[in-house]
Phi, psi and omega in degrees: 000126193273171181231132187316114165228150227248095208239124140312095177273114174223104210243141196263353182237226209241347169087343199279323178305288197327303170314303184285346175278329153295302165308317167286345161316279182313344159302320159324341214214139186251356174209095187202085167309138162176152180247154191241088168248139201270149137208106217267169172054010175323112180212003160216162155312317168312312172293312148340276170319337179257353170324307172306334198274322183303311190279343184285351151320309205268119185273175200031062171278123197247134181244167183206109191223120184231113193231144166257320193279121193289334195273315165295334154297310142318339181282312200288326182307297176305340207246335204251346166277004188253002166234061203334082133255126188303129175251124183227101177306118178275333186242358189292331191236003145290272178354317193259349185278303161245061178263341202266286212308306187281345176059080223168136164257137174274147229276301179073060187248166181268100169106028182269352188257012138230060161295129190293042175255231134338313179263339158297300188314310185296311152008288212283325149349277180286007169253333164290323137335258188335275208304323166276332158211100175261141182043063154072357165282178170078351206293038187266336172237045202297340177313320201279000182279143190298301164231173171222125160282173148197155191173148190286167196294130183065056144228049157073060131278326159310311190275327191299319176290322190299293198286359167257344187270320171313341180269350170116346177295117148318093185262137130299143145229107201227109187310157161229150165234340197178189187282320175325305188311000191241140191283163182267012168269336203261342178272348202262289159257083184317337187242052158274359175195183169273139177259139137216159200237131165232123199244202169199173192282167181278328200285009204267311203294319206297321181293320181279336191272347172286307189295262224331293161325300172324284162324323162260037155066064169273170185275107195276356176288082191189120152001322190295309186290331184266153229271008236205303149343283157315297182281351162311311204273324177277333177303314169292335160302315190286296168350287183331284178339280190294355186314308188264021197042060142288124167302144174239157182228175263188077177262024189308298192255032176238148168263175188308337181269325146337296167306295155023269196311314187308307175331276156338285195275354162306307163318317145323306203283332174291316178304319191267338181284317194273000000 
């Protein structure tokens, strides 16, 4: 019988680097019963301590900490071994490996990677982009776009542009039923941007394209759903693609960050060429 352990996030900034440093951790391990509680702006002693006085209740209390400020961090490590609770800094010795490396003292400011500077503003840009053109709008300016997906319905074009657009890309997105379905700016210079094709397996789209119809309570009897259907429009989609060297990805067994990262060195490789 595994045992419930109890991990302690405390983070002096929004938890979220951490919160993500975790889920890959916990992907390592196929069997890790545990309950999770977050504390995000962790910026005293006070808080420390009572955060400690709460996990020392708590049996297999595990901490995780990504504190910047060196002193307060020393606080929380000394306070959480002397009630051998196990303590682990995720940035503390990066930070410091590379303050060497750079020959650079580090700011050690809290919450700094979200300063409200150039690559945030360009973000915030590139997501206003993306959102005006979602699902095939907008293509009068479709040039100025970073990337462009395409791809037939439900193959996680929107949360995939949604989640390049949070990394700072200006995305399209654009359905296919066929190659008519590709704007004639993208036929006349397939390398007016980086493309890419997106495809899925047919029975995987047919089971997501069902749910969906389900959820807005549709008529599930329809051309959308069927199977036959489905692998026509990717069969014809994959045509395109190579018509046009566009690259393609496979997202069936992939999640959105996933697609993402491929995406992202498809963009590189693209980047470098123009």
């Amino acid at each position: 019988m595994n045992n419930t352990h109890n991990i302690y996030l405390i983070s002096d900034s929004t938890g979220e680097t951490l919160e993500r440093i975790f889920m890959a951790l916990k992907a390592q391990f196929q069997k890790f019963d545990h309950n999770l509680f977050h504390y995000s702006f962790t910026r005293t002693e006070n808080q420390i301590l009572k955060i400690l006085e709460e996990a020392k209740k708590k049996k297999e209390a595990i901490i995780l900490y990504t504190i910047v400020d060196n002193k307060l961090a020393k606080f929380l490590s000394q306070e959480a071994n002397k009630k051998n609770i196990p303590c682990f800094g995720v940035l503390g010795d990066l930070i410091i490996n590379f303050s060497k490396l750079l020959n650079q003292k580090a700011t050690n400011i809290p919450s700094g990677q979200h300063v409200l500077n150039e690559e945030y503003y360009k973000r915030i840009e590139a997501i206003q982009f993306t959102m005006n053109h979602d699902d095939g709008n907008s293509l009068l300016d479709v040039e100025k776009s970073d990337i462009i997906l395409l791809g037939v319905s439900r193959t996680s074009k929107t949360p995939t542009s949604i989640y390049l657009a949070n990394r700072g890309f200006k995305t399209s997105n654009i359905p296919l039923i066929n190659e008519n379905s590709i704007p004639e700016k993208l036929k006349e210079n397939p390398k007016i941007s980086c493309i890419v094709g997106l495809i899925a397996e047919p029975t995987r789209l047919h089971d997501v394209r069902k749910n969906r119809l389900t959820t807005i309570k549709e008529n599930e009897s329809t051309n959308y759903t069927k199977l036959e259907t489905i692998q026509t429009e990717l069969n014809d989609s994959k045509k395109a693609f190579k018509k046009y060297q566009w690259p393609v990805i496979d997202v069936t067994r992939k999640s959105v960050e996933e697609t993402a990262a491929s995406i992202i060195k498809i963009h590189e490789i693209y980047s470098n060429k123009i």
